[in-house]
C-alpha positions as a printed NumPy array, in Angstrom:
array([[-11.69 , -16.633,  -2.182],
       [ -8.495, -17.265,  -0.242],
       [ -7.238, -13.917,   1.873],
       [ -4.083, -13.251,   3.721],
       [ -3.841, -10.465,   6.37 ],
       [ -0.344,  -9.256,   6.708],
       [ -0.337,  -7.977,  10.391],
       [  0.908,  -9.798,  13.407],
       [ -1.424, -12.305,  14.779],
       [ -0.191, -11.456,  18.478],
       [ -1.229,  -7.601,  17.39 ],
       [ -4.891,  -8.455,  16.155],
       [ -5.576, -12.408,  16.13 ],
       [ -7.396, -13.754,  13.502],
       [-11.171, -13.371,  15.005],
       [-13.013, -17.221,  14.969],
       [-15.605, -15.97 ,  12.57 ],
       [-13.816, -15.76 ,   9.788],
       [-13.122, -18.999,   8.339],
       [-10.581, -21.14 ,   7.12 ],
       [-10.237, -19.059,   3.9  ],
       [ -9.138, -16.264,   5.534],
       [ -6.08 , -16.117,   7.452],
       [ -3.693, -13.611,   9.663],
       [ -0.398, -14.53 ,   7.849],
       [  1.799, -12.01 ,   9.949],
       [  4.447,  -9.333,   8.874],
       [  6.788,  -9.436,   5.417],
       [ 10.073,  -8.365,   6.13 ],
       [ 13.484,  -8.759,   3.607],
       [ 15.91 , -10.354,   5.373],
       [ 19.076,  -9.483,   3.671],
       [ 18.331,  -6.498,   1.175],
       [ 21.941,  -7.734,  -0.415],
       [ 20.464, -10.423,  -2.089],
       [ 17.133,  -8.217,  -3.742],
       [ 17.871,  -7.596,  -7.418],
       [ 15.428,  -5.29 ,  -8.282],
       [ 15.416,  -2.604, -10.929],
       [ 12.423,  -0.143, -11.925],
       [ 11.885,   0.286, -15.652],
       [ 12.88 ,   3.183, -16.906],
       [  9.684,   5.349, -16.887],
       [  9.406,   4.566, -12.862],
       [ 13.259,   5.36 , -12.419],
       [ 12.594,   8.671, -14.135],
       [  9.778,   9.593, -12.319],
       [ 11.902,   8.523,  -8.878],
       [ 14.529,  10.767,  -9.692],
       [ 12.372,  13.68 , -10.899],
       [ 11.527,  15.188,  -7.313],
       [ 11.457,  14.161,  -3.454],
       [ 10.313,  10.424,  -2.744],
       [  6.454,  10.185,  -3.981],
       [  3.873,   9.414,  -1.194],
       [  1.246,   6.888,  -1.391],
       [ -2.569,   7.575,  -0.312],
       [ -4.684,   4.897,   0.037],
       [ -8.315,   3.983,   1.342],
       [ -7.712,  -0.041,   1.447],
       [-11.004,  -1.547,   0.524],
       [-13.157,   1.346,   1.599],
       [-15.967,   2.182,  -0.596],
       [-16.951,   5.449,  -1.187],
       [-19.851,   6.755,  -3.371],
       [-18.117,  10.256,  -3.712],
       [-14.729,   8.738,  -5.281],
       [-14.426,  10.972,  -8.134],
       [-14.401,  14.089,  -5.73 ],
       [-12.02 ,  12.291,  -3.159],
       [ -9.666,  11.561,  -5.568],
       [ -9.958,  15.268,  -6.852],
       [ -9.419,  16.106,  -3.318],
       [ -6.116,  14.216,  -3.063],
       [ -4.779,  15.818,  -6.458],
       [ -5.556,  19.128,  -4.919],
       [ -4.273,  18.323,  -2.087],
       [ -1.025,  16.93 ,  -3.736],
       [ -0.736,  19.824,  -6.219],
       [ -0.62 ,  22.559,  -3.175],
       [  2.229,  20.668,  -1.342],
       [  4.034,  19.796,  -4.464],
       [  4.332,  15.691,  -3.422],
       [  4.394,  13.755,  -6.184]])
């Protein structure tokens, strides 16, 4: 299965044990925001608009064998600071 790593390959090289399938593409950036034409739907838009910006919490491709009370964690967590 093909992967791309988006970091900089000056930052972290791609190491030479990983294969040809699996590749250190470098950074995504917009170059001219001007010409993105993007609009949410209109459930996302609401739920934009209904409180400060949301933040995102993520593990990556960590594995966990306690998920359910991690992610009970984060609500909590999320829930006592009011975040969306």
């Amino acid at each position: 299965v093909p992967f791309a790593h988006m970091w900089s390959p000056a930052f972290v090289p791609k190491p030479p044990d990983w294969g040809p399938e699996v590749d250190v593409v470098g950074n995504f950036f917009a170059t001219n925001l001007a010409d993105v034409s993007y609009a949410p739907a209109p459930d996302l838009a609401a739920f934009l608009a209904a409180g400060a910006p949301p933040i995102l919490i993520t593990f990556g491709s960590m594995k966990f064998d306690n998920a359910a009370e991690i992610c009970a964690m984060v609500y909590e967590v999320a829930a006592d600071t009011g975040v969306q």
